[in-house]
N, CA, C and O atoms as a DFTB+ gen file, in Angstrom:
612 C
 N C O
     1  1      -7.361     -32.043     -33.256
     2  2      -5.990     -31.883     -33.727
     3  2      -5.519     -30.435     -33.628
     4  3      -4.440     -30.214     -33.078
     5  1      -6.240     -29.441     -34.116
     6  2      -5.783     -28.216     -34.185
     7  2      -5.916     -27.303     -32.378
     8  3      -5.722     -26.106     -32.166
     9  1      -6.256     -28.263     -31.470
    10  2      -6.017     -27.814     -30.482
    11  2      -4.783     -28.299     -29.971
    12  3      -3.890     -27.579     -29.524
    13  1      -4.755     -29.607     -30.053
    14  2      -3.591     -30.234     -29.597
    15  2      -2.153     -28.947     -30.022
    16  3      -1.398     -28.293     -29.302
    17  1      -2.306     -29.050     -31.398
    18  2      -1.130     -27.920     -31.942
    19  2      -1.138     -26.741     -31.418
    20  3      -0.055     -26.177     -31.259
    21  1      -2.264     -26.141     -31.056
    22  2      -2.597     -24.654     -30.501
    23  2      -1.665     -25.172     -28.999
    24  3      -0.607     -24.712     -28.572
    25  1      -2.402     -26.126     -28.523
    26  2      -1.676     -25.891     -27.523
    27  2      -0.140     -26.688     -26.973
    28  3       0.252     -27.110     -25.886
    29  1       0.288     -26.638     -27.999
    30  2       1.732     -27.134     -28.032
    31  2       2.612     -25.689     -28.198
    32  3       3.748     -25.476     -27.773
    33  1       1.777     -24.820     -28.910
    34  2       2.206     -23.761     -29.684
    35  2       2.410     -22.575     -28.467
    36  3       3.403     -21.869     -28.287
    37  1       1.242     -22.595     -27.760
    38  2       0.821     -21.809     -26.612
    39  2       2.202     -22.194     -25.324
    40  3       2.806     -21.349     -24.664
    41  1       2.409     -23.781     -25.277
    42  2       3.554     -24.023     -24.385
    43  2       5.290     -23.809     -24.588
    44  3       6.316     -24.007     -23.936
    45  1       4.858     -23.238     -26.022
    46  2       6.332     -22.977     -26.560
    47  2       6.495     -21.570     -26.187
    48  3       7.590     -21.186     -25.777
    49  1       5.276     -20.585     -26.316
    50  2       5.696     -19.281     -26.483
    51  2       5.518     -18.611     -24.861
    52  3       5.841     -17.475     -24.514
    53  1       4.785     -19.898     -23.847
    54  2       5.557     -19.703     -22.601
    55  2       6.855     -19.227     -22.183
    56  3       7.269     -18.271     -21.527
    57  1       7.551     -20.601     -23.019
    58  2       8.707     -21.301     -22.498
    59  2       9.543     -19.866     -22.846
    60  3      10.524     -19.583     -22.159
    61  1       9.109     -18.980     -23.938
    62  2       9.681     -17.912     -24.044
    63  2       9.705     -16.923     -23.184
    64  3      10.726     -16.257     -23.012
    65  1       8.395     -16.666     -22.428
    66  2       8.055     -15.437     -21.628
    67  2       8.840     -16.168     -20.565
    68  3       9.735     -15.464     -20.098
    69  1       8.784     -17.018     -20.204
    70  2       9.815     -18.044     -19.448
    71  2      11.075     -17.549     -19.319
    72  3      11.353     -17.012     -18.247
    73  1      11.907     -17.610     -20.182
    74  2      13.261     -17.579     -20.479
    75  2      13.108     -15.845     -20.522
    76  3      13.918     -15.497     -19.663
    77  1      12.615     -14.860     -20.965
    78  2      12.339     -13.618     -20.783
    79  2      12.893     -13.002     -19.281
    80  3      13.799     -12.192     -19.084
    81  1      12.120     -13.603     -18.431
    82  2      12.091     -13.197     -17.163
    83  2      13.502     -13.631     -16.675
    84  3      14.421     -12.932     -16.250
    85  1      13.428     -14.861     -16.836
    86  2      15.303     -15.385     -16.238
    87  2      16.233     -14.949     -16.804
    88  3      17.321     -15.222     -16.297
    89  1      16.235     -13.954     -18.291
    90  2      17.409     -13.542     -18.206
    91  2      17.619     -11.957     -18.128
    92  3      18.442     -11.120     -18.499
    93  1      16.491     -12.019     -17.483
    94  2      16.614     -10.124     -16.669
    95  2      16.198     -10.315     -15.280
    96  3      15.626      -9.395     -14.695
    97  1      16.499     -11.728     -14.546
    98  2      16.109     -11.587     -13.189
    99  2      17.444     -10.723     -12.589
   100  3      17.339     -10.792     -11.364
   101  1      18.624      -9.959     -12.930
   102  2      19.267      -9.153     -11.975
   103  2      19.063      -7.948     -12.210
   104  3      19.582      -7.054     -11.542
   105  1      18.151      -7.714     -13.352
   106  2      17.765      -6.405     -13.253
   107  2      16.333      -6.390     -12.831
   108  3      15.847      -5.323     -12.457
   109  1      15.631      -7.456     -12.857
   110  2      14.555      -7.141     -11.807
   111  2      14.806      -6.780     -10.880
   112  3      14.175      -5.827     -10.423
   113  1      16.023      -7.470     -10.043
   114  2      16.373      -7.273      -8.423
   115  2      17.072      -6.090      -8.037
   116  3      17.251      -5.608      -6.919
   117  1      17.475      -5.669      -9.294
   118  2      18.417      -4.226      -8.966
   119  2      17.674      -3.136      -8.937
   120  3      18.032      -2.204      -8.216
   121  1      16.264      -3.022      -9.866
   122  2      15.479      -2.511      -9.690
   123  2      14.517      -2.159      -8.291
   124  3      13.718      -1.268      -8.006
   125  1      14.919      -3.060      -7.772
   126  2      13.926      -3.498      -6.328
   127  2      14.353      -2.188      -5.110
   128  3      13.672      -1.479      -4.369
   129  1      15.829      -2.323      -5.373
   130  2      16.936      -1.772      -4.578
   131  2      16.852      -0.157      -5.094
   132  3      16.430       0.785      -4.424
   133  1      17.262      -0.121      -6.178
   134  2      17.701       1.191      -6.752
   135  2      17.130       1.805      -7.960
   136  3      17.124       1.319      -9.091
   137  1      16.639       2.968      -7.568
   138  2      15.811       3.174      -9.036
   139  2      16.718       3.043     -10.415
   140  3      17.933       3.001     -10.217
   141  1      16.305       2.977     -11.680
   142  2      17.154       2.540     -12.380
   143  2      17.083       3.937     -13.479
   144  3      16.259       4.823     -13.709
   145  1      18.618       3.513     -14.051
   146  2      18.867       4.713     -14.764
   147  2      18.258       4.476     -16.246
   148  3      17.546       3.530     -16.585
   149  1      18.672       5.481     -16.998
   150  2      17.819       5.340     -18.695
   151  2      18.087       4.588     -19.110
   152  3      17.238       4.301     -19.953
   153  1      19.421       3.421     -19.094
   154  2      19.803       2.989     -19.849
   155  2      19.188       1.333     -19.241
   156  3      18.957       0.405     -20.016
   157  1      19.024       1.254     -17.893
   158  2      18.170      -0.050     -17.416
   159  2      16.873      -0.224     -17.809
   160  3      16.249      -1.267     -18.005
   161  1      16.325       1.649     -17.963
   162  2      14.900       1.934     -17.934
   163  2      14.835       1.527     -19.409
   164  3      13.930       0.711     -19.583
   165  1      15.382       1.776     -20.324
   166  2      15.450       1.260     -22.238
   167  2      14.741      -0.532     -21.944
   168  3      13.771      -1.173     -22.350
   169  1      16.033      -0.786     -20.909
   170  2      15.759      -2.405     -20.998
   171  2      14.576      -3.078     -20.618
   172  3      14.074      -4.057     -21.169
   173  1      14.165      -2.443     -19.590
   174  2      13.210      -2.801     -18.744
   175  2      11.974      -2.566     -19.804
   176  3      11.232      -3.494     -20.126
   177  1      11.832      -1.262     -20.298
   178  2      10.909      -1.078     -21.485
   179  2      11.010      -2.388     -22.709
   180  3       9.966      -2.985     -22.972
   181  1      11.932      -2.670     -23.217
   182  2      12.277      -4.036     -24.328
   183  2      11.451      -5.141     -23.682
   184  3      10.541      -5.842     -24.123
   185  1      12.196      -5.059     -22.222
   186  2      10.844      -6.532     -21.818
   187  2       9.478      -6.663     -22.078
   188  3       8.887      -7.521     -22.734
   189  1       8.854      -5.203     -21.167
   190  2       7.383      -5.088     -21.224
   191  2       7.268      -5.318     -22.679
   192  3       7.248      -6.523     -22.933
   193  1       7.198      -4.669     -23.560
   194  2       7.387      -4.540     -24.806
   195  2       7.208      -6.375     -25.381
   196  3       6.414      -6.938     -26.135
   197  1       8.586      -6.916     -24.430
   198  2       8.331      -8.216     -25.173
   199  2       7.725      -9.022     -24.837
   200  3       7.409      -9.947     -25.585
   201  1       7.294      -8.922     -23.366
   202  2       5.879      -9.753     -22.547
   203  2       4.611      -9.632     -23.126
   204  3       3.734     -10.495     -23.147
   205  1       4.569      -8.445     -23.618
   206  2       3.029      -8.308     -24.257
   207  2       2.650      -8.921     -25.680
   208  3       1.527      -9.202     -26.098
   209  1       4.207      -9.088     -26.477
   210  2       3.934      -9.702     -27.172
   211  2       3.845     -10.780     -27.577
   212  3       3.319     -11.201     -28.607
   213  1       4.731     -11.643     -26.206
   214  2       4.621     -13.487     -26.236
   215  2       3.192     -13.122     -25.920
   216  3       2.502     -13.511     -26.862
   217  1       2.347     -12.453     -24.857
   218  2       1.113     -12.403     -25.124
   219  2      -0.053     -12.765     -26.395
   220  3      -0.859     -13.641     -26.706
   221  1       0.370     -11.697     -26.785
   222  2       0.032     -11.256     -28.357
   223  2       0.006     -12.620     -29.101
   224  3      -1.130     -13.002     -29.381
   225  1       1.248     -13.607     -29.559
   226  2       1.981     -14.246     -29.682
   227  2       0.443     -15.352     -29.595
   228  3      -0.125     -15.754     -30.610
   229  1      -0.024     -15.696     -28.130
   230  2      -1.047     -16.766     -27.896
   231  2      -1.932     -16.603     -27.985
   232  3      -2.656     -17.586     -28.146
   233  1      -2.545     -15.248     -27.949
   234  2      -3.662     -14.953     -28.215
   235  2      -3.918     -15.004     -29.772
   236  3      -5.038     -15.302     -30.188
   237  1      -2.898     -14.717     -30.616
   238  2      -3.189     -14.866     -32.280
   239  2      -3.295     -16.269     -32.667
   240  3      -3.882     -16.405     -33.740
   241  1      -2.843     -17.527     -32.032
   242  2      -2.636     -18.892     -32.268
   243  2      -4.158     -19.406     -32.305
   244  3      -4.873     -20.076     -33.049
   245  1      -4.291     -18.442     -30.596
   246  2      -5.854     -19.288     -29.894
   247  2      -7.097     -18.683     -31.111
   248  3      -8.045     -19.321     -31.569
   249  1      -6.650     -17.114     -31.438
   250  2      -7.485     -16.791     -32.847
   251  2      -7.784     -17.691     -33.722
   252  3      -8.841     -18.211     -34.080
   253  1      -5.786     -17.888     -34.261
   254  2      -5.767     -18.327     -35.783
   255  2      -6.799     -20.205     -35.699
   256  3      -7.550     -20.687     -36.547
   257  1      -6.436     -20.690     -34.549
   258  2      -6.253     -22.557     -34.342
   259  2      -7.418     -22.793     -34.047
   260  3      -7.976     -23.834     -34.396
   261  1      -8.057     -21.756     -33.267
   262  2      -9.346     -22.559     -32.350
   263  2     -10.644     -21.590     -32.897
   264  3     -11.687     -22.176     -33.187
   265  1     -10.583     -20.289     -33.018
   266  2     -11.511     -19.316     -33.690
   267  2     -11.836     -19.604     -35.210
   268  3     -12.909     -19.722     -35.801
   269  1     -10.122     -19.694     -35.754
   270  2     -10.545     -19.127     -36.865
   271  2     -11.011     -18.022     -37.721
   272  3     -11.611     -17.959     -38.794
   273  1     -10.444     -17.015     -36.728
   274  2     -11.121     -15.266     -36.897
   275  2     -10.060     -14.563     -36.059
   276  3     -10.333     -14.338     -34.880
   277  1      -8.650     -14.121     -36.643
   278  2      -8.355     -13.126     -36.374
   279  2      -8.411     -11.406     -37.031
   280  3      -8.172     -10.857     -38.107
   281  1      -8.718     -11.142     -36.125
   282  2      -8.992      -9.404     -36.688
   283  2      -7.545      -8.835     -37.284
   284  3      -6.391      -8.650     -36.895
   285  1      -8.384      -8.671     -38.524
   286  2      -7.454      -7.633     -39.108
   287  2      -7.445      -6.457     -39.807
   288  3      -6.961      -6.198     -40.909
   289  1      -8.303      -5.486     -38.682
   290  2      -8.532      -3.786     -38.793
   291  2      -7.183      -3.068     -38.493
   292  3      -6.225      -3.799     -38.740
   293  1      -6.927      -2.115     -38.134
   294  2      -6.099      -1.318     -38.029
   295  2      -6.027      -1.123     -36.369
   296  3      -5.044      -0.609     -35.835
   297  1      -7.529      -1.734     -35.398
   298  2      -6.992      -1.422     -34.155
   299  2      -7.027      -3.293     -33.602
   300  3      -7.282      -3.710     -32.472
   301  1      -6.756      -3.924     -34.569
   302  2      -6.353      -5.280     -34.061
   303  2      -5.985      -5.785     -32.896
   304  3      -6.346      -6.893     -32.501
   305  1      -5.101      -4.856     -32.148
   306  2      -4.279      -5.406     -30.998
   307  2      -5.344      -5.652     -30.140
   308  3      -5.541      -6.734     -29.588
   309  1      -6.171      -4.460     -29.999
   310  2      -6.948      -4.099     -29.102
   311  2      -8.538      -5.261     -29.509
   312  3      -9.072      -5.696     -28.489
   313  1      -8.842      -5.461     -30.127
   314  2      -9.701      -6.538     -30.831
   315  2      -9.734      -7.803     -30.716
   316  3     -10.717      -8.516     -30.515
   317  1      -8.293      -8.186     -30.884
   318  2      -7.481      -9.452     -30.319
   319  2      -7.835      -9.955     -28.775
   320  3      -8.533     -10.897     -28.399
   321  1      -7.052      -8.922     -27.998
   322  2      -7.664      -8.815     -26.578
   323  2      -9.176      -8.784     -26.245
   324  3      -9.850      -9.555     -25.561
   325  1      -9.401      -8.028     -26.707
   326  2     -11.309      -8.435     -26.566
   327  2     -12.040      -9.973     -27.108
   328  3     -12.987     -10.642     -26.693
   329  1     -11.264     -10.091     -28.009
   330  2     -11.649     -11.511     -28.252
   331  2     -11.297     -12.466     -27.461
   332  3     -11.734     -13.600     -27.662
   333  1     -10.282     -12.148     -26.217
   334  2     -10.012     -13.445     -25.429
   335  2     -11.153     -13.422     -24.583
   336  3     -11.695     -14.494     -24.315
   337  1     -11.556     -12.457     -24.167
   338  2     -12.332     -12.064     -23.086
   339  2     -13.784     -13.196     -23.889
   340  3     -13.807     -14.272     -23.293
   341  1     -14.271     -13.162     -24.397
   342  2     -15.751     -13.810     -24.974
   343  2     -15.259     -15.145     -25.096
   344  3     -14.089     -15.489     -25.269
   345  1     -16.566     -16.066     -24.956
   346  2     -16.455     -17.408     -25.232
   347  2     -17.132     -17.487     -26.567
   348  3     -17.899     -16.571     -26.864
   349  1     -16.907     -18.642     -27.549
   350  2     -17.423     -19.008     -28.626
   351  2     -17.952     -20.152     -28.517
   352  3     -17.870     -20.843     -27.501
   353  1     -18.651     -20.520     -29.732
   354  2     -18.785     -21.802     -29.850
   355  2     -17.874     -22.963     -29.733
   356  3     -18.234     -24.036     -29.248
   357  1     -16.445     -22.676     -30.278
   358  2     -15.580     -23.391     -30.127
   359  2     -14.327     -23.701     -28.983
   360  3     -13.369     -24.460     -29.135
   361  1     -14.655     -22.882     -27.826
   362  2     -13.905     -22.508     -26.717
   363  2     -14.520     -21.816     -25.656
   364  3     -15.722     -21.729     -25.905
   365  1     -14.244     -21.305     -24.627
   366  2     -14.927     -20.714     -23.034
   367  2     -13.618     -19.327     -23.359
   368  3     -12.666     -19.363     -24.139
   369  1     -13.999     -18.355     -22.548
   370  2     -13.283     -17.137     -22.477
   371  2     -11.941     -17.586     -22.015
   372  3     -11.844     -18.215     -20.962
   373  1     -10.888     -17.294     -22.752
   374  2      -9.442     -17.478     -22.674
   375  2      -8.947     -16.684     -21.198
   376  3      -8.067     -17.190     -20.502
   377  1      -9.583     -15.462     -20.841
   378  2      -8.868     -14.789     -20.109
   379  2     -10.218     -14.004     -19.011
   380  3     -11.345     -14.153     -19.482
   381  1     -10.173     -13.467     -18.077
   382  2     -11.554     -12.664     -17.356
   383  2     -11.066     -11.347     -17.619
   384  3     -10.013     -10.891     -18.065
   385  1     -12.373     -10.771     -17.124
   386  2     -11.945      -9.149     -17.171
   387  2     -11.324      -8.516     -16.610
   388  3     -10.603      -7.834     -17.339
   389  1     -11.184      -8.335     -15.496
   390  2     -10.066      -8.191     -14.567
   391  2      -8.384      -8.149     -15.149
   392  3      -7.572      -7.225     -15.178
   393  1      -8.290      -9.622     -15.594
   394  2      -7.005      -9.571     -16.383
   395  2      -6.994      -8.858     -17.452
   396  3      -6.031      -8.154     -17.755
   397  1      -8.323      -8.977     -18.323
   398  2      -7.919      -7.766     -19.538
   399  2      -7.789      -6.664     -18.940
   400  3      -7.025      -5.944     -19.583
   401  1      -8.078      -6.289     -18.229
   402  2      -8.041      -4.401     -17.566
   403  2      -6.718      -4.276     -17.343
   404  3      -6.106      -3.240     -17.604
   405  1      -6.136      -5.412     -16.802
   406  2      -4.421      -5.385     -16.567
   407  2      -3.604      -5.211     -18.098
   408  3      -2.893      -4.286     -18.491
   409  1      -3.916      -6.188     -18.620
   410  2      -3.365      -6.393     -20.312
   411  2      -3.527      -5.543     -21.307
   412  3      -2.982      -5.665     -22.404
   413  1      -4.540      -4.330     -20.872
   414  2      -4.752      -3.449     -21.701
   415  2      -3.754      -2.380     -21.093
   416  3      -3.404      -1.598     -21.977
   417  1      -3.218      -2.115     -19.934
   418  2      -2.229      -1.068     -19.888
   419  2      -0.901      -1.668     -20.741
   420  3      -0.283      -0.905     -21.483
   421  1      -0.484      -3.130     -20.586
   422  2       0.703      -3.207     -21.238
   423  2       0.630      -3.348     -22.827
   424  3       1.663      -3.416     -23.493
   425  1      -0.859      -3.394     -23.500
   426  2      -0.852      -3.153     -24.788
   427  2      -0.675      -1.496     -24.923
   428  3      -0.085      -0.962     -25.863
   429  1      -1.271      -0.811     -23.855
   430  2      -0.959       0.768     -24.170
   431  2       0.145       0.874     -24.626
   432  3       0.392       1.407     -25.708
   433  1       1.504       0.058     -23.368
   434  2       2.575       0.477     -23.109
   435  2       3.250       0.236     -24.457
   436  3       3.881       1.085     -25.088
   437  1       3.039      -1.005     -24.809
   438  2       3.421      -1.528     -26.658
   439  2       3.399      -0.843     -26.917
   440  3       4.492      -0.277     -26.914
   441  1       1.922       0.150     -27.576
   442  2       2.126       1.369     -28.534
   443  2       3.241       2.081     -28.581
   444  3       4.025       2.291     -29.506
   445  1       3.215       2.538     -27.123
   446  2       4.072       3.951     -26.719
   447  2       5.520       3.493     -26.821
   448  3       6.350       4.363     -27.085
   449  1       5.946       2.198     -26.639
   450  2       6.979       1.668     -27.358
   451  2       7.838       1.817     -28.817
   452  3       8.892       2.387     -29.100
   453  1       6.828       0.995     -29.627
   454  2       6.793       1.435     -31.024
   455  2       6.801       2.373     -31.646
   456  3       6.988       2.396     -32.863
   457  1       6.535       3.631     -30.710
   458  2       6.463       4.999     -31.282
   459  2       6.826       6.202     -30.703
   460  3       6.418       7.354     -30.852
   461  1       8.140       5.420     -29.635
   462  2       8.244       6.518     -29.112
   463  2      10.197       6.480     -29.672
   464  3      10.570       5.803     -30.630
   465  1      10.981       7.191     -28.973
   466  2      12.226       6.673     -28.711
   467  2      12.690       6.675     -27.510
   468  3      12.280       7.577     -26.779
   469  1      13.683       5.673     -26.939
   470  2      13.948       5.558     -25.913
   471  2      14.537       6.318     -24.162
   472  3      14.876       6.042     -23.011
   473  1      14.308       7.370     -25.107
   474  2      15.173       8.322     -24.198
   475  2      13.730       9.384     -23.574
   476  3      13.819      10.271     -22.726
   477  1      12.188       8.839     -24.472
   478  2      11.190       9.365     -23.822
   479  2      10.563       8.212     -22.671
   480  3       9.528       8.506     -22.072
   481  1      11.202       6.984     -22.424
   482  2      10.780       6.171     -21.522
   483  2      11.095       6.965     -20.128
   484  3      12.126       7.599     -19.907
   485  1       9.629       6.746     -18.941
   486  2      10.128       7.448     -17.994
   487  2       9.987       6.279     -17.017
   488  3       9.249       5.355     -17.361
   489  1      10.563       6.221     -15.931
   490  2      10.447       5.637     -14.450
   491  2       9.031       5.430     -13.956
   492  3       8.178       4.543     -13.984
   493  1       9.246       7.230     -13.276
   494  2       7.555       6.956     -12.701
   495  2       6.360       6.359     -13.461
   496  3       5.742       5.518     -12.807
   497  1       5.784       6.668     -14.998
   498  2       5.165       5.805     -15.723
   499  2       5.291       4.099     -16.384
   500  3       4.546       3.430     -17.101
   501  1       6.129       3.934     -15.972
   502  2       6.813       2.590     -16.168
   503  2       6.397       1.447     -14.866
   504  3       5.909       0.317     -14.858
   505  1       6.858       2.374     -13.842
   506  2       7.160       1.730     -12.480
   507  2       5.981       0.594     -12.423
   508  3       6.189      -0.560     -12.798
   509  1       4.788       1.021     -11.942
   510  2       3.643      -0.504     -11.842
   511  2       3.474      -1.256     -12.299
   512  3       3.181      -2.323     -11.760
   513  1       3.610      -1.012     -13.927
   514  2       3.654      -1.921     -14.674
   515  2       5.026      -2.697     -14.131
   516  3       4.948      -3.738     -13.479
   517  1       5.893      -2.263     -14.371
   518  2       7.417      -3.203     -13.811
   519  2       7.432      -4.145     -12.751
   520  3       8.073      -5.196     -12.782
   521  1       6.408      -3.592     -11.402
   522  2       6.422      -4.038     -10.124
   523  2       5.408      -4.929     -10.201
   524  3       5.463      -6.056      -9.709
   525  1       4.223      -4.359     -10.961
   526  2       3.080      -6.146     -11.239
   527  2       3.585      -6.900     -12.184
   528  3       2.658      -7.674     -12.419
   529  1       4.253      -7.114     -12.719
   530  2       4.489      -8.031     -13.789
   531  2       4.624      -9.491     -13.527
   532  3       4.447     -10.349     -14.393
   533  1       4.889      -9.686     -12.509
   534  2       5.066     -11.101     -12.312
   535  2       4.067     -11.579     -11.873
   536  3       3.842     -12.789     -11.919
   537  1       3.278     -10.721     -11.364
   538  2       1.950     -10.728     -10.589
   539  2       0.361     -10.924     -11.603
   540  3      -0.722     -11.494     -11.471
   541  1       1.072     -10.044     -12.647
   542  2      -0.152     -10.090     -14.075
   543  2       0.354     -11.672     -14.758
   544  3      -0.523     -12.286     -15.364
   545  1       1.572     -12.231     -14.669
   546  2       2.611     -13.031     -15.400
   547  2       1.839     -14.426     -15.240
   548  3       1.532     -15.296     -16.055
   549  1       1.627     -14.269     -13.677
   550  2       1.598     -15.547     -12.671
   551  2      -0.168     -15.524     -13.099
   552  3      -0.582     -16.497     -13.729
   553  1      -0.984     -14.595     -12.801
   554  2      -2.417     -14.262     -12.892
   555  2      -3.117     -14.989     -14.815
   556  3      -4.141     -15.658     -14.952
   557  1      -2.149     -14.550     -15.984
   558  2      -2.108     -15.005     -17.261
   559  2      -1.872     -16.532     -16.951
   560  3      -2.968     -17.061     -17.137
   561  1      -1.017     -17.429     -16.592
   562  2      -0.692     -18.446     -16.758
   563  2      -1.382     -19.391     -16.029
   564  3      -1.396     -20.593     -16.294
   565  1      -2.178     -18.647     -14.754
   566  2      -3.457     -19.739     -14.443
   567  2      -4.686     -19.546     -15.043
   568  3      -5.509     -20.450     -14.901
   569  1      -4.994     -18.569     -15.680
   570  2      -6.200     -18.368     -16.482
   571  2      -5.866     -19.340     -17.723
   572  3      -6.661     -20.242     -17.985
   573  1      -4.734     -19.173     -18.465
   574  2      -4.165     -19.797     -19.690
   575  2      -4.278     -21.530     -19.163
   576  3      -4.678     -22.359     -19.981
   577  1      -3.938     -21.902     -17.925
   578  2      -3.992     -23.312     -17.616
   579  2      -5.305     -23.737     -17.466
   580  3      -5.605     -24.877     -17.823
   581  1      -6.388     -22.750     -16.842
   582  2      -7.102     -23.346     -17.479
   583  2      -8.482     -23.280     -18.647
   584  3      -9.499     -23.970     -18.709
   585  1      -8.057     -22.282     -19.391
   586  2      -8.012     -22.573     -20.717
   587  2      -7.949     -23.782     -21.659
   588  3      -8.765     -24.292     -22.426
   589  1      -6.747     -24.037     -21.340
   590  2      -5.883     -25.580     -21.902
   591  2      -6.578     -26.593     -21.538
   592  3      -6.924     -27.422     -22.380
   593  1      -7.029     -26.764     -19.773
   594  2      -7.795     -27.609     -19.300
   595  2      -8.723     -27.923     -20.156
   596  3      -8.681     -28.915     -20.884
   597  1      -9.835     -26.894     -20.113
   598  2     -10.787     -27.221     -20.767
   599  2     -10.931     -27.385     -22.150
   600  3     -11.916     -27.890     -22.688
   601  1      -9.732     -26.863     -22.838
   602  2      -9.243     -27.102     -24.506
   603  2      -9.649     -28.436     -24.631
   604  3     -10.721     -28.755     -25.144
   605  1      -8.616     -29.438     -24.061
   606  2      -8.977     -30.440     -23.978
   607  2      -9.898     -31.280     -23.742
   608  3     -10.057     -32.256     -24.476
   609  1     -10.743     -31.019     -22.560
   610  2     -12.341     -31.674     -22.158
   611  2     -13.052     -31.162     -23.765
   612  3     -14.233     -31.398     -24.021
């Protein structure tokens, strides 16, 4: 039962990172074209910002639903993520390493979010992250599928 819900829960907060992307696909594309100014670069930062945390978002569910052990130290975020990476008794590794190595720059980027203000967001440090994203996006959602797969078996 509590997978079934986990993963009902997990397809909702897709449907978000989902809807995320489609309603900044013309500033993805404008980006493509033209470097973007501070005030695109703010936005573009809000996304990352909010991709990592529909992240965040499934990884605390797959904690709270299927673990039963979410961390709650002071470097949590980072704990969280390490916990997808291991298998338990009650589940197989949510995510490989590879992808965490990716997921750990956009948890950096979170921080520097939360604590910075917007007018210290820059381009050039931004940029890869911006340009893989769909690429880390697409890479999360087949690891996550099969995850789910085997949730179920």
């Amino acid at each position: 039962m509590q997978s079934k819900k986990c993963t009902e829960e997990i397809r909702n907060e897709i449907n978000l990172i989902d809807e995320l992307f489609h309603s900044h696909k013309l500033l993805f594309k404008k980006i493509k074209i033209k470097e973007p100014d501070q005030i695109e670069i703010s936005a573009i930062a809000t996304v990352l910002h909010s991709f990592y945390n529909g992240i965040e978002n499934i990884f605390k569910r797959i904690a709270r639903r299927i673990d039963n052990k979410v961390p709650c130290t002071e470097y949590w975020h980072q704990e969280l993520l390490e916990q997808m990476t291991t298998s338990s008794e009650m589940r197989k590794a949510v995510i490989s390493n590879d992808l965490f190595q990716k997921l750990c720059l956009y948890l950096g980027f979170r921080h520097f979010f939360r604590y910075s203000y917007s007018f210290q967001f820059k381009w050039p440090k931004m940029k890869d992250l911006v340009l893989e994203l769909t690429e880390v996006y697409s890479l999360f959602k087949e690891e996550l599928d099969i995850f789910i797969s085997d949730l179920k078996n």
